[in-house]
Backbone bond lengths (Angstrom), bond angles and torsions (degrees), N, CA, C in turn:
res aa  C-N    CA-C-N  psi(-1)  N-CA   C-N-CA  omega(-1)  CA-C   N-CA-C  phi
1 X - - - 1.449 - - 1.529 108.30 -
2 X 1.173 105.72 136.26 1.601 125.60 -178.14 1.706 109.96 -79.90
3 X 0.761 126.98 94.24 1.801 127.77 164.00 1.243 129.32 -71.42
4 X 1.243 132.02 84.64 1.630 125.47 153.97 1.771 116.73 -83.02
5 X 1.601 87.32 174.42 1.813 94.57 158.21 1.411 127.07 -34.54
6 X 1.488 130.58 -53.26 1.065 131.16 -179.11 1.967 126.83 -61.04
7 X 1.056 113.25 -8.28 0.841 162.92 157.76 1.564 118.99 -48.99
8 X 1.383 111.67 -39.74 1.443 120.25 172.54 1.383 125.96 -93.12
9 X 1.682 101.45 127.81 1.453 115.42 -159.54 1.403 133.61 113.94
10 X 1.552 95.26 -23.56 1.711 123.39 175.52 0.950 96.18 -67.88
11 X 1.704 117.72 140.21 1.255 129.27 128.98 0.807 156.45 -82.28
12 X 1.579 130.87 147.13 1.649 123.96 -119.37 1.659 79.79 -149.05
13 X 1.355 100.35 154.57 1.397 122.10 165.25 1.394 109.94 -106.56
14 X 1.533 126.17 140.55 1.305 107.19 -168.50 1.900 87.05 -144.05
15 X 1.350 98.82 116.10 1.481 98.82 176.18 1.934 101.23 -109.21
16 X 1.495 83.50 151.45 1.402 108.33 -175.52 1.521 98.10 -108.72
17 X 2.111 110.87 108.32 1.297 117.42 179.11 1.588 102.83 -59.56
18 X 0.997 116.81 -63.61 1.659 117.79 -171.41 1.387 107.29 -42.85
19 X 1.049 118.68 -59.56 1.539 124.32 -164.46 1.711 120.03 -78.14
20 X 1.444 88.39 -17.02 1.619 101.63 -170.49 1.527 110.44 47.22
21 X 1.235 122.84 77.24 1.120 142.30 -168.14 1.455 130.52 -146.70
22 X 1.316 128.16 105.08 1.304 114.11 -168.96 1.082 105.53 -128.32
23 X 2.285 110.05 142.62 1.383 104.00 -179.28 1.612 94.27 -141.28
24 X 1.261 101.96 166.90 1.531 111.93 -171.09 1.595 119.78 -88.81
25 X 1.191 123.92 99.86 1.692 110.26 -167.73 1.159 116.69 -126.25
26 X 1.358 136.06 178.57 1.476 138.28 -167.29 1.538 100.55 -114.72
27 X 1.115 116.08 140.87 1.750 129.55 -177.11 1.827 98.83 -70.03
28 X 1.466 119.39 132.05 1.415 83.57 171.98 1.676 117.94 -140.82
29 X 1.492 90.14 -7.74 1.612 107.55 160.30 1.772 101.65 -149.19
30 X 1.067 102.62 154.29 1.434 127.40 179.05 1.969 109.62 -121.45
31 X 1.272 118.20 122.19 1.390 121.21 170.29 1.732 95.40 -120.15
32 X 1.464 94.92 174.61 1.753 106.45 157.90 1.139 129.51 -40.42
33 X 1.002 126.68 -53.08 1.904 160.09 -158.44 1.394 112.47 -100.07
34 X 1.553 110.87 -40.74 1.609 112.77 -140.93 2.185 92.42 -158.70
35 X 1.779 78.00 153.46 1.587 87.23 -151.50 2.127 93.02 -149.58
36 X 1.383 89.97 94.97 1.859 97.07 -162.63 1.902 98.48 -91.92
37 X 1.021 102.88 145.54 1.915 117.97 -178.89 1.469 87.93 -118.92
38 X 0.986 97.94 153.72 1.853 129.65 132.03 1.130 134.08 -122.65
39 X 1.598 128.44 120.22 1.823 133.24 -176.25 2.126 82.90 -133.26
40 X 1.702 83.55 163.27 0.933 114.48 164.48 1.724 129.33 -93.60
41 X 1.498 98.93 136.26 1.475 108.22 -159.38 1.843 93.48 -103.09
42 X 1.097 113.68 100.07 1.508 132.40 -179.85 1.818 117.50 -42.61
43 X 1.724 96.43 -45.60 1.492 129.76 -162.37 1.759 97.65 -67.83
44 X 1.417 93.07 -67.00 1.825 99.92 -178.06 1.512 121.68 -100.39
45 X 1.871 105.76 16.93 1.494 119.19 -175.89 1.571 115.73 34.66
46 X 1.172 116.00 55.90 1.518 128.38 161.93 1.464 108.18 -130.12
47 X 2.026 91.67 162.05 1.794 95.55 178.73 1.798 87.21 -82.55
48 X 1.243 100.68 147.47 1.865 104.37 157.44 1.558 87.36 -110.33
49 X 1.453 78.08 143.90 2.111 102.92 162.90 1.495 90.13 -118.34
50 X 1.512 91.35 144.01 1.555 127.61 -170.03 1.645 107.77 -119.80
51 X 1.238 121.38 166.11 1.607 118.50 -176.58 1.740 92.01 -161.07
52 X 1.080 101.43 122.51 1.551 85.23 -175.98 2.064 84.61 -139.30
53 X 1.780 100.08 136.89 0.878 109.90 -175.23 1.519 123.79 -97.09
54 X 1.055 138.94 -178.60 1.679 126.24 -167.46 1.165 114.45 -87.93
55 X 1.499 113.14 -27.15 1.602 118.19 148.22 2.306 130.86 -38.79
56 X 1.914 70.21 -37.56 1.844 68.01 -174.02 1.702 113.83 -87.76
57 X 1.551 109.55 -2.40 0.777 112.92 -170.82 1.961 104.85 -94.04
58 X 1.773 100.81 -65.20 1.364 102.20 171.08 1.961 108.29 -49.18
59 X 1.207 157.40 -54.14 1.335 134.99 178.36 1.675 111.18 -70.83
60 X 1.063 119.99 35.01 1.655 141.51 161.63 2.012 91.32 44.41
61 X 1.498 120.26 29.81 1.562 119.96 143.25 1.561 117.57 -33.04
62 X 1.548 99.59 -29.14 2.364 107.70 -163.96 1.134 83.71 -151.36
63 X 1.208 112.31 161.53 1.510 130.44 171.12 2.020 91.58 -150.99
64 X 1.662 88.97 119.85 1.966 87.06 159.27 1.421 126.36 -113.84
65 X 1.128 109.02 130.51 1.579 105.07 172.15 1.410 105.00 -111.25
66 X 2.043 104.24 160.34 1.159 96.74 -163.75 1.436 103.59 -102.42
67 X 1.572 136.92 127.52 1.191 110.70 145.94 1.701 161.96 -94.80
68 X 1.147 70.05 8.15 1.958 99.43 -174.28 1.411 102.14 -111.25
């Protein structure tokens, strides 16, 4: 998946290959390299911010889909 500006604010599904894990998060900055979310963590009721780099994405570490 291709990321620009427009792009920010969307929500994204973000599965974790290793973990097989998927959670629902909001896009919330976009760089060259690197592409940061925020979702809510239910367990310890905090937002986590995420940063996921183009590395973790191209060796399929994350996979995002878009849903918004």
């Amino acid at each position: 998946m291709i990321l620009n500006k427009k792009h920010l604010g969307k929500v994204v599904q973000l599965k974790n290959s290793r973990l097989n894990t998927k959670i629902d998060c909001i896009i919330t900055e976009i760089k060259v390299n690197e592409v940061s979310v925020v979702y809510y963590e239910k367990e310890i009721e905090e937002l986590i911010y995420k940063t996921l780099t183009e590395e973790d994405l191209i060796f399929n570490d994350y996979e995002l889909k878009l849903l918004s």
